[in-house]
C-alpha positions, -999 to 999 in steps of 0.1 A, spaced: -301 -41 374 -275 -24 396 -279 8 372 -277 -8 337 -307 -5 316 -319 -44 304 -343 -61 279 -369 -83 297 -374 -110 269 -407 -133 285 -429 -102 277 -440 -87 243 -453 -52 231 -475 -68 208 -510 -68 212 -542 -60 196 -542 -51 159 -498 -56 159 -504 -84 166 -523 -95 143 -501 -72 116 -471 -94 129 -487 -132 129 -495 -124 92 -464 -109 81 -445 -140 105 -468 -163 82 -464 -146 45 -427 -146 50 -425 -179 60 -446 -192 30 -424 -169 5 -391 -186 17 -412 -222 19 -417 -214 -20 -384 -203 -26 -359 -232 -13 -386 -261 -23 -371 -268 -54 -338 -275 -33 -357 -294 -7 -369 -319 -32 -333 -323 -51 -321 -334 -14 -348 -354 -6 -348 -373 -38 -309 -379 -38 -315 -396 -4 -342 -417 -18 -314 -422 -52 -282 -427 -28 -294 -448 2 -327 -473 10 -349 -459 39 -371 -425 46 -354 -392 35 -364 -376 69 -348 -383 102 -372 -379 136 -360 -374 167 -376 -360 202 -362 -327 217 -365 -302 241 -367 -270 241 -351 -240 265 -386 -246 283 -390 -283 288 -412 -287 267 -409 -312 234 -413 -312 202 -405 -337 171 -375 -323 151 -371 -333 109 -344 -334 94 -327 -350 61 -316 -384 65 -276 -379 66 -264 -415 80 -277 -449 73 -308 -466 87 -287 -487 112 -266 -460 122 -272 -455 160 -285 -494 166 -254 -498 187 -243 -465 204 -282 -448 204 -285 -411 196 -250 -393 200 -237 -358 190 -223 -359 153 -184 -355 150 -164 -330 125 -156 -360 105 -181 -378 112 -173 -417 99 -211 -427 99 -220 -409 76 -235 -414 39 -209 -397 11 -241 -376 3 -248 -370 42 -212 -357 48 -219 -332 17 -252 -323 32 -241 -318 67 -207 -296 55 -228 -273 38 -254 -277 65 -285 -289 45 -295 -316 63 
């Protein structure tokens, strides 16, 4: 574009066997860092369960750059009753709603 070299980032060089190469690499990594932050997964999940009465996982619809949606999860960080009267919002710095654990979780950004 108007002499400067650019990146077109809808298409991909992989194909064939790369491809392949790359969708099982994508996957073994995945599983090897799955593995490795588990055990602090299920400390989180059960301090929730210890701390506050309701499911440790929070769902909530979004969408992505594309339109399309998708279901995110994330650990609980605010009561059950939270958004009954305002409905979803964005979170504040200091954020009043939430659970003493959920402000530790969401400052060190493990929720």
């Amino acid at each position: 574009m108007a002499g400067f070299p650019g990146i077109n980032l809808t298409e991909s060089p992989m194909s064939g066997v790369n491809r392949v190469v790359k969708e099982i690499e994508d996957k073994l990594l995945s599983l090897l860092f799955l593995i490795g932050v588990s055990p602090l997964m299920l400390a989180i999940a059960l301090a929730i369960k210890l701390t506050s009465r309701g499911p440790v996982l929070y769902c909530q619809q979004r969408i992505t750059w594309n339109g399309a949606r998708f279901t995110m999860l994330k650990f609980r960080s605010m009561p059950m009753d939270a958004e009954a009267g305002t409905g979803p919002v964005w979170g504040q710095t200091n954020e009043l709603r939430a659970t003493p654990l959920g402000r530790f979780l969401r400052r060190w950004s493990l929720d």
